[in-house]
C-alpha positions in Angstrom: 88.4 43.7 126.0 89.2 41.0 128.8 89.4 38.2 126.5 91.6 39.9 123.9 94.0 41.3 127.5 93.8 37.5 128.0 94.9 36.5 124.5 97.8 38.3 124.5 98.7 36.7 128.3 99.0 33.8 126.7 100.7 34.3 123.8 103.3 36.2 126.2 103.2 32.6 128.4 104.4 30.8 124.8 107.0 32.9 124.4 108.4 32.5 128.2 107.9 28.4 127.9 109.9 28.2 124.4 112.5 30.7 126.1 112.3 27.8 129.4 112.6 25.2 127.2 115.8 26.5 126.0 117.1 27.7 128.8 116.4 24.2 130.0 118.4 22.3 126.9 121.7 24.6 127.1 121.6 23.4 130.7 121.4 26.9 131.7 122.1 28.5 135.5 119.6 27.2 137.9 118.4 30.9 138.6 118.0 31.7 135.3 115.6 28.5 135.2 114.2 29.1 138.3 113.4 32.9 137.3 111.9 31.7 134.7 109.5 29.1 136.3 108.6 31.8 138.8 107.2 34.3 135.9 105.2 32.0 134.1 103.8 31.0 137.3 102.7 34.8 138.4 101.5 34.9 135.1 99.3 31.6 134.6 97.9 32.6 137.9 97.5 36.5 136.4 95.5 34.8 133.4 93.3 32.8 135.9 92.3 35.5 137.9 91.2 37.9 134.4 89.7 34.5 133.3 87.7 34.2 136.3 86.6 38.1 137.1 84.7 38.2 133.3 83.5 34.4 133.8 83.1 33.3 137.0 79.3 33.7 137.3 78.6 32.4 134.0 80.7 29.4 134.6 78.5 28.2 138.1 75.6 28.8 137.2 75.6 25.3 135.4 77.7 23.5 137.1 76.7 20.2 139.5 78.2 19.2 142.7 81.6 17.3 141.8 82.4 20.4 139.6 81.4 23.1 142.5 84.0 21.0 144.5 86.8 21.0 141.8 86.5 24.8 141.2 86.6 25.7 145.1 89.8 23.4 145.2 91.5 25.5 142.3 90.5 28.6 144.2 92.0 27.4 147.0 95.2 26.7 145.1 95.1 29.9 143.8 94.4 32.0 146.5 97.0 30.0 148.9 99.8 30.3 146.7 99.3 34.4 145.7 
């Protein structure tokens, strides 16, 4: 159920980057742009957090030490900029 939720996150995300891009090209109103960055943001990080509820304990269990390190940083990101 997650992964299909997840899925359809992402296909949402598409949508919102081709809508960026364009907003982008037509030299749109910074706020419009800047809305739009802010959304995908709160959404990537929406998809990461689904991503990471269902997988998380699959996904160190095999991991070695360089990768424990990356994956704490990326938490760290995540959680400091909620």
């Amino acid at each position: 159920m997650i992964k299909k939720t997840i899925i359809q996150r992402l296909n949402i995300i598409k949508g919102q980057i081709n809508g960026l891009t364009n907003l982008i090209e037509k030299k749109e109103d910074c706020r419009k742009v800047t809305g739009q960055l802010y959304a995908i943001n709160i959404a990537i990080k929406k998809v990461i957090e689904l991503y990471l509820q269902e997988n998380l304990t699959s996904c160190l269990k095999t991991i070695d030490f360089k990768e424990k390190e990356a994956i704490n940083f990326i938490l760290k990101e995540i959680i400091k900029n909620e």
